[in-house]
C-alpha positions in Angstrom: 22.5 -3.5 -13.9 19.4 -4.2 -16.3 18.8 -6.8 -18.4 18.1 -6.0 -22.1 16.1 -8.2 -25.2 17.7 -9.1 -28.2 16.6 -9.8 -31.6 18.9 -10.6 -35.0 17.3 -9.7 -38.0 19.6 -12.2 -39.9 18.3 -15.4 -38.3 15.5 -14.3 -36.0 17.1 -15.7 -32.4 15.7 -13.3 -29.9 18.0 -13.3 -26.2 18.5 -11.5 -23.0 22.0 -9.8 -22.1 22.4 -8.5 -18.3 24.3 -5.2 -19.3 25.3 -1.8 -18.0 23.4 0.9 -18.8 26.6 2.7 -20.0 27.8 -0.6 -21.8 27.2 -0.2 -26.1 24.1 -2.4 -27.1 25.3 -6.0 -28.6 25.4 -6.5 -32.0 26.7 -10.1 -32.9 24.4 -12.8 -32.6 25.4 -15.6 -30.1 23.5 -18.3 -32.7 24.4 -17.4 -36.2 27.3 -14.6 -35.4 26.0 -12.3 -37.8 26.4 -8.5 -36.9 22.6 -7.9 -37.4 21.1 -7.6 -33.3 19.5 -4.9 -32.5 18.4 -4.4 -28.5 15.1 -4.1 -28.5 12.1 -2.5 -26.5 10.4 -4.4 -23.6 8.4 -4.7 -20.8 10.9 -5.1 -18.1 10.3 -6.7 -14.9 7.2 -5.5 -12.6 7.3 -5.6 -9.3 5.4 -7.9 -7.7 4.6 -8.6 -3.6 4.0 -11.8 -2.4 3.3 -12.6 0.8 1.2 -11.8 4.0 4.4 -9.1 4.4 3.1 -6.4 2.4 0.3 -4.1 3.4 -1.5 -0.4 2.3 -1.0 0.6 5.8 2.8 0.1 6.1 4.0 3.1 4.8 1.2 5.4 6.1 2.5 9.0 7.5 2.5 10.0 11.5 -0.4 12.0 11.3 -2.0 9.7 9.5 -1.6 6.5 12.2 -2.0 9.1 14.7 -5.9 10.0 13.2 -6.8 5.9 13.0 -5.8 5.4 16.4 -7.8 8.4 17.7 -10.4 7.3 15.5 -10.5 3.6 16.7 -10.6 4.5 20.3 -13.7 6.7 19.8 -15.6 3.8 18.2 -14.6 1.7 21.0 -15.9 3.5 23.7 -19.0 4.8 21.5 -19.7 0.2 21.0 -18.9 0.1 25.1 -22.0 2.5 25.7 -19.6 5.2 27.8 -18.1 8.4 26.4 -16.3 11.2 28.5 -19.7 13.2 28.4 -21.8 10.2 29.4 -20.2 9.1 32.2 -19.9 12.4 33.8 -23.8 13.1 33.2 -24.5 9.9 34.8 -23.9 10.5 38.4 -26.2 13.3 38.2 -29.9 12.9 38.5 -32.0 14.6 35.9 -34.0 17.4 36.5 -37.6 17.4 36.6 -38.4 20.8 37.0 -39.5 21.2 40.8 -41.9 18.4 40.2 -41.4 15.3 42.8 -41.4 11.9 41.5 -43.5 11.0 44.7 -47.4 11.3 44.4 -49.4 12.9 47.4 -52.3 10.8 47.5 
């Protein structure tokens, strides 16, 4: 149920009523009990989070977590030095074309 502002024009008393929305606005003043409140227009309550609870990544989709993770094992191994194709070209020795590393003196 939400809480609505009150003002009376009559005396000026301003108040909050916790009301249902279906309920008839107030109009008797609890101060002077003139008939002259009218509910008035307000802000309302914001949310707000506080906390170490709360954080942009806690309502992130499948896919999405899914993407990060794949993403953060690729920089791991990329800050190791050793990928799939690395390792896989390091047991075999490079080419040189025919030439020997050897010199014939």
């Amino acid at each position: 149920m939400p809480t609505y502002e009150y003002r009376c024009h009559a005396c000026g008393h301003k108040w909050e009523e916790f009301q249902s929305i279906k309920a008839n606005p107030s109009r008797k003043c609890p101060s002077c009990k003139a008939l002259k409140a009218e509910r008035i227009i307000s802000a309302g309550g914001g949310i707000i989070f506080r906390g170490s609870g709360f954080y942009q990544t806690d309502y992130r989709s499948e896919s999405y977590k899914k993407g990060a993770e794949a993403a953060s094992k690729a920089a791991e191994s990329a800050a190791s030095g050793t990928t799939a194709s690395s390792e896989s070209g390091a047991a075999k020795k490079p080419e040189t074309g025919g030439k020997s590393s050897k010199s014939s003196d």
